[in-house]
Structure formats: C-alpha cells, structure tokens
C-alpha positions in Angstrom: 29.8 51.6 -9.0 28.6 52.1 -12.8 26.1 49.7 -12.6 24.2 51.8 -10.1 24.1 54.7 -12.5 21.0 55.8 -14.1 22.3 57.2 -17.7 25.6 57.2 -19.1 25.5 58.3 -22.8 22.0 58.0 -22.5 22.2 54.2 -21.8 20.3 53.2 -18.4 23.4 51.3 -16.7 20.3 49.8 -14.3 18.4 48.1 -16.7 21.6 46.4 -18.6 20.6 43.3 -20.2 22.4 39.9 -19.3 23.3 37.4 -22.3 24.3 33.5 -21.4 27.2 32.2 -23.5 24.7 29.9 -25.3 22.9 33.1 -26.7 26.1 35.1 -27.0 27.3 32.2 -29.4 24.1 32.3 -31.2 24.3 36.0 -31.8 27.5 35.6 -32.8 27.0 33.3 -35.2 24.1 35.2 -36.8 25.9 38.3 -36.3 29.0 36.6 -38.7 26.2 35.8 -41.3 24.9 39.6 -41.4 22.2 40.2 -38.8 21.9 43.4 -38.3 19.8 42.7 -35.7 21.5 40.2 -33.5 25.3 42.6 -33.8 23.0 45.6 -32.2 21.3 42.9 -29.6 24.9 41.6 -28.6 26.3 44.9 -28.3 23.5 45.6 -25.9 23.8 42.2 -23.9 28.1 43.0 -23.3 27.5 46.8 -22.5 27.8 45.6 -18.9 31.1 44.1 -19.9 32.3 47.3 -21.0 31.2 49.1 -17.7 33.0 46.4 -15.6 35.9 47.3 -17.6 36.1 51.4 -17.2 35.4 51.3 -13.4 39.1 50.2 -13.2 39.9 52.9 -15.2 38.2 55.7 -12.8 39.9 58.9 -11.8 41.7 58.5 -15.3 39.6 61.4 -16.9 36.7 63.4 -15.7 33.9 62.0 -17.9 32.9 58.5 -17.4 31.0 58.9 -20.3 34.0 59.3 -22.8 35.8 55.9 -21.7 32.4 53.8 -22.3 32.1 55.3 -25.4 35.6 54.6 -26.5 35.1 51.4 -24.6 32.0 50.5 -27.1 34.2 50.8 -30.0 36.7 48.5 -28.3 33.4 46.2 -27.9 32.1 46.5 -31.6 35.7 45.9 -32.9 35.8 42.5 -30.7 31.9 41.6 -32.2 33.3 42.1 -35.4 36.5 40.4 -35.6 35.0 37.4 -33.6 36.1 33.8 -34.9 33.0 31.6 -33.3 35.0 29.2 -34.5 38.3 29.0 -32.2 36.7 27.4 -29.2 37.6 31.1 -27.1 34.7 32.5 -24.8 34.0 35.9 -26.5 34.8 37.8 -23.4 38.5 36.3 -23.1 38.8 38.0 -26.6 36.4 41.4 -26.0 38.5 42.3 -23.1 41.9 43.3 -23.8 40.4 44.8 -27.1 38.3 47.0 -25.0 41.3 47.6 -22.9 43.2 48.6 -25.7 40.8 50.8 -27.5 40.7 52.4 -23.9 44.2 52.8 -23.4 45.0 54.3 -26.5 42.1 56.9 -25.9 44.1 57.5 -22.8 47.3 57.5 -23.9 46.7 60.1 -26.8 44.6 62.2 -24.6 47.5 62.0 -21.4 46.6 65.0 -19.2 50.0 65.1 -17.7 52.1 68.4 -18.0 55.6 68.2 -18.3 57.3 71.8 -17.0 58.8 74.5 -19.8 62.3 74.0 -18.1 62.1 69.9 -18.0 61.3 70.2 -21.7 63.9 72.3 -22.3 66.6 70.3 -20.7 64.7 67.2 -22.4 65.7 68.9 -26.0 69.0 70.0 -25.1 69.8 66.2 -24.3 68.0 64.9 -27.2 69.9 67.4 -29.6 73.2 66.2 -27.2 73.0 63.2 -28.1 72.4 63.0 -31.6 75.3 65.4 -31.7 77.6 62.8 -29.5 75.9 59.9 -31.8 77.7 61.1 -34.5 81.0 61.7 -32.7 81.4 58.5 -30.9 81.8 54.6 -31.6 78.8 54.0 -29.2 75.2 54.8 -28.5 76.3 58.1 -25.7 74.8 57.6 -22.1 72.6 59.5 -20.2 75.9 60.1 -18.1 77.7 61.4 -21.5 74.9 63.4 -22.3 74.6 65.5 -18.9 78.6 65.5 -18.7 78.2 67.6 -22.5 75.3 69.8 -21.0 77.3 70.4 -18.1 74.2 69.1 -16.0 73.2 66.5 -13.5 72.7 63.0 -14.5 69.6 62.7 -12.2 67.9 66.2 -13.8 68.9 65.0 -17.4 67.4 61.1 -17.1 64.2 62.8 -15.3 63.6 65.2 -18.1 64.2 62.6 -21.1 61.7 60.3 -19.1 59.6 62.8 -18.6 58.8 63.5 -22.2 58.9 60.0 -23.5 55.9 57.9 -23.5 56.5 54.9 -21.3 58.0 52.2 -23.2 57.3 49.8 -20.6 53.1 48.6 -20.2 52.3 50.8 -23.5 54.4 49.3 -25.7 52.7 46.9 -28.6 53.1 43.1 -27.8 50.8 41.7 -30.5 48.9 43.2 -33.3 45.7 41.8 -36.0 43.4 44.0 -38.3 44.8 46.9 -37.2 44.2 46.8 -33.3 47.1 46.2 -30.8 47.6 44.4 -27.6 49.7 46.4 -24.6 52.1 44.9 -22.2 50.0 46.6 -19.7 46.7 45.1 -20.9 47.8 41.9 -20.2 48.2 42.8 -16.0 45.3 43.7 -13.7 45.0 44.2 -9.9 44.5 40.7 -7.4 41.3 42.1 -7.1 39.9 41.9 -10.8 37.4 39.6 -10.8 36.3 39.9 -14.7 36.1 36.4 -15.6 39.6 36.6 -14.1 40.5 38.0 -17.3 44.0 38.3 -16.6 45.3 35.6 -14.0 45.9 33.2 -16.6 48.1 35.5 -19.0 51.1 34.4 -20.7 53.2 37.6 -19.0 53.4 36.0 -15.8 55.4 33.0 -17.4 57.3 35.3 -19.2 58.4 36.9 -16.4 59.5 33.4 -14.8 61.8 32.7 -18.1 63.9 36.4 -16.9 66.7 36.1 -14.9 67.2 37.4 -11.1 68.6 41.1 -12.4 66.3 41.0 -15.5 63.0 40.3 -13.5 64.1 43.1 -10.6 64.6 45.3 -13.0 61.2 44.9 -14.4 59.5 45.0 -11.3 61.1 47.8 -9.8 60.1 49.9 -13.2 56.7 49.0 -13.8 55.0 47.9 -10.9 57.1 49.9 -8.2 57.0 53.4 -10.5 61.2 53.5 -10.3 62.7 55.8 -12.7 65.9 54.0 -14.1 68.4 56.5 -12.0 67.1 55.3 -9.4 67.0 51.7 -10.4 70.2 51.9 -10.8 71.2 53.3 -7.4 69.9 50.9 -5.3 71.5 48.1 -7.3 74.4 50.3 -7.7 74.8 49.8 -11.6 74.8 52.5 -14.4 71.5 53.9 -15.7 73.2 53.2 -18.9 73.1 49.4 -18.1 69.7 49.3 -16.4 68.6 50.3 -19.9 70.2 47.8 -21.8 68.7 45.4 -19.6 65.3 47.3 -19.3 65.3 46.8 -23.4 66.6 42.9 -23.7 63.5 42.1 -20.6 61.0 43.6 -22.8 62.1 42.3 -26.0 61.9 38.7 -24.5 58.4 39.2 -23.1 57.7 40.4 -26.7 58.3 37.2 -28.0 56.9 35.3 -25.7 53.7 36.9 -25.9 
C-alpha cells in the first residue's frame, strides 16, 4: 500500500493530511476567490486521493513516483476548474480527471513493443488498403487486404491491431478546458472502493440501451481482451462486420455519455 510509504516525491505518504467536505468546500471557495494559501492547503488535504488512485494503476510503470506526480497535475487541474457551485462532491469530479491525466501519461509513454516483422506487415496492409480504397466502391476488409498481400487474415488483423492504439476504453467520450474523459475512466474493478467512484456511471446504462450482438461484442473486446478475428470466430461472423458493429456500440455510448 502507498499509504504505508515513507516518501514519494519527497512527500511523507504517512503523515497525509485528512480534509472533511465542510473544509474542502471552504477551501474551495477561497481557493476560487485567489487564496494562494488555501489551493496549496487543498492540494495537500486530497494528496491521499491521488495515492488511492495510482495504487490501481501499479505494475503500470516502474516508478510510483512518476504516476503521483502526473497524478497531482490531474488533482491541481480538478482544484482549478472546480464549480463550488454545481452541488457535485469535489472528489466525484477530481477523480476521473486524475484518471485521465494518468492515462494519458500512460498512454503516450506505452512500454509495449510491437515486433519489426508485425510492423512491417502492419504497413504493407495499411499501404494495401489505401491502395484498394481507391480501387473499390467500399471501405476494403481486413479479408481484402490479406487476400492482396497474399497473407493470412489472422496475421494481417493481429498486426493492424497491434500498432493501433486501442480505440476501445482510450477513446475521448467528453471533453472541457482542454482535459478529456476516457471510456475506460468511467469502469473500475468490483473491488474499488473510492467513494465508489465509478458504480454509479452512466456507461453501465449505456451498455443496457445495446442490443444482444452489440453488447457481446463489447464485452468480448474490452473486458475479455478478444481481438476482433477472434470475435468473430466464435460468433462465426466476419471481422469486417464485428467492426462495423464494434464502431456503431461505441458511437452510441458516445452519446450517451
């Protein structure tokens, strides 16, 4: 656990102080009327926010100390965006900006390596089907793309998902002043217990507005890990199709977000 950790980025996580929400509001009220004073004492009374947030990050990256510094930014961006007057508790709002901030740090720093021949194929299909874009009266399949190559369909949708970053929980579902929410920001483990932070999200009536295919589909992708070829094995549909209905799922949680 963070908490029982003497220094990280020279802040003793043991000695964290605790705000109630009645002093939170208070700092936040000063805080919107420019005390100095009261924006560095309610960064310091939520640092143990932004701890409870990182340890669900862990394994992530080597050094805890980078995500609760990025985390911090994510906190001070919350502080200073902060309507005291929309009847929200500040944490329901800090959180999926800290998320964010976090998630972006991760997604721009992704330690993954993709292999030289995976990319290769990856470029080859992407220069494919630009090529067959041009040439046919439709947007050309993964299926159209490996027949061209003269290569597997399997080995040809790997590589092109291998080098694309995940549309799915990364992609932008709302966006103010410059920071963005993720689809993935908005899910958490049953066993979150941050002011259960994110049972009550409006994703998991979204989800109920899918249909049967629509919310399989989803489920198998981005909470099962299933590549789309392999979706659309077991339901014994095109890869092609799965896409399309990949796409339309997403675009509908969109808007209701």
């Amino acid at each position: 656990m963070y908490y029982n950790k003497v220094d990280l980025c020279g802040v003793n996580t043991s000695k964290l102080e605790n705000l109630s929400n009645d002093e939170k509001n208070e700092l936040l009220r000063r805080t919107k009327n420019g005390d100095k004073k009261a924006r560095e004492k309610l960064i310091g009374g939520n640092l143990r926010l932004v701890l409870s947030i990182i340890q669900r990050f862990g394994g992530k990256v080597d050094d805890a100390d980078d995500l609760f510094q990025v985390g911090c930014i994510g906190l001070i961006k919350a502080i200073d965006n902060f309507d005291v007057d929309i009847g929200v508790k500040f944490s329901t709002y800090a959180v999926p900006m800290i998320i964010g901030e976090i998630r972006r740090y991760l997604r721009d720093n992704n330690m993954l390596r993709v292999s030289r021949g995976t990319r290769d194929l990856a470029y080859r299909a992407l220069s494919e089907r630009e090529h067959l874009s041009k040439t046919m009266d439709r947007e050309p399949t993964v299926e159209d793309i490996a027949h061209a190559l003269g290569e597997p369909v399997r080995a040809v949708s790997e590589a092109l998902e291998a080098i694309m970053a995940p549309v799915s929980l990364y992609d932008p579902v709302y966006g103010e002043n410059g920071d963005s929410l993720y689809v993935m920001d908005q899910i958490c483990d049953e066993d979150e217990s941050v002011d259960s932070w994110l049972e009550n999200i409006a994703i998991t009536e979204a989800m109920k507005k899918l249909s049967d295919r629509e919310r399989s589909i989803i489920t198998m992708r981005f909470y099962r890990g299933k590549t789309q070829m392999e979706i659309a094995d077991e339901i014994g549909i095109s890869q092609a199709q799965v896409s399309r209905i990949e796409k339309s799922a997403l675009e509908r949680i969109r808007k209701d977000l």
